[in-house]
N, C-alpha and C positions, 0 to 999 in steps of 0.2 A: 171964516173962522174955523180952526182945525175942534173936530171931536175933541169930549171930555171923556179922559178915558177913567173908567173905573178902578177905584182903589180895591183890590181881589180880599185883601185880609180885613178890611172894612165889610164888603159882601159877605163873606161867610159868615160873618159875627152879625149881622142886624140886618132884620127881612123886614116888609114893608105890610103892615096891616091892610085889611080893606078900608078903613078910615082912612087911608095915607097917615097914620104916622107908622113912626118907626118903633119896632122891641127888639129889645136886648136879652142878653142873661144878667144877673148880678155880679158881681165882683167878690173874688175871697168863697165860691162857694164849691175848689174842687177837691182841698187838700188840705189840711191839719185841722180835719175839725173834730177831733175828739176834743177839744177843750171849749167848743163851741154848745152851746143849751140847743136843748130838742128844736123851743121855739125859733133860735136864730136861724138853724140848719133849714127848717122850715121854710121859711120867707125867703134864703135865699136859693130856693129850688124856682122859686115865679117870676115868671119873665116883668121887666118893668118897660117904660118908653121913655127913649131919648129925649134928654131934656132939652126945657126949650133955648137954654144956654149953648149948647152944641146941637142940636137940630137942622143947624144951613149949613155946618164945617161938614154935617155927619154926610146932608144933603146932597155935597156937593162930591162928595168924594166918593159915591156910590153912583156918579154921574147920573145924576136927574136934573131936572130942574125945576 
């Protein structure tokens, strides 16, 4: 059975904690936020983890197993 080879633009966006799961960045967090509150800007400066909804697509395409 041939290698799974890694999705590259998937790798650069999501690293793999020591827990094994995976973090992200947030979404909507790098341009037009003058109309966004302190708070929102806030929250989305903090990395979150892949849900467990996409998890094994995320898994899979970062070639692991």
């Amino acid at each position: 059975m041939p290698k799974i080879k890694t999705h590259k633009a998937t790798a650069k966006r999501i690293k793999i904690r020591g827990s094994k799961t995976l973090k992200r960045r947030r979404a909507y967090g790098d341009h037009l936020l003058g109309k966004r509150s302190s708070k929102r800007k806030r929250a989305l400066r903090k990395n979150e983890a892949v849900s467990s909804a996409n998890f094994q697509n995320v898994h899979r395409s970062l070639g692991l197993k």
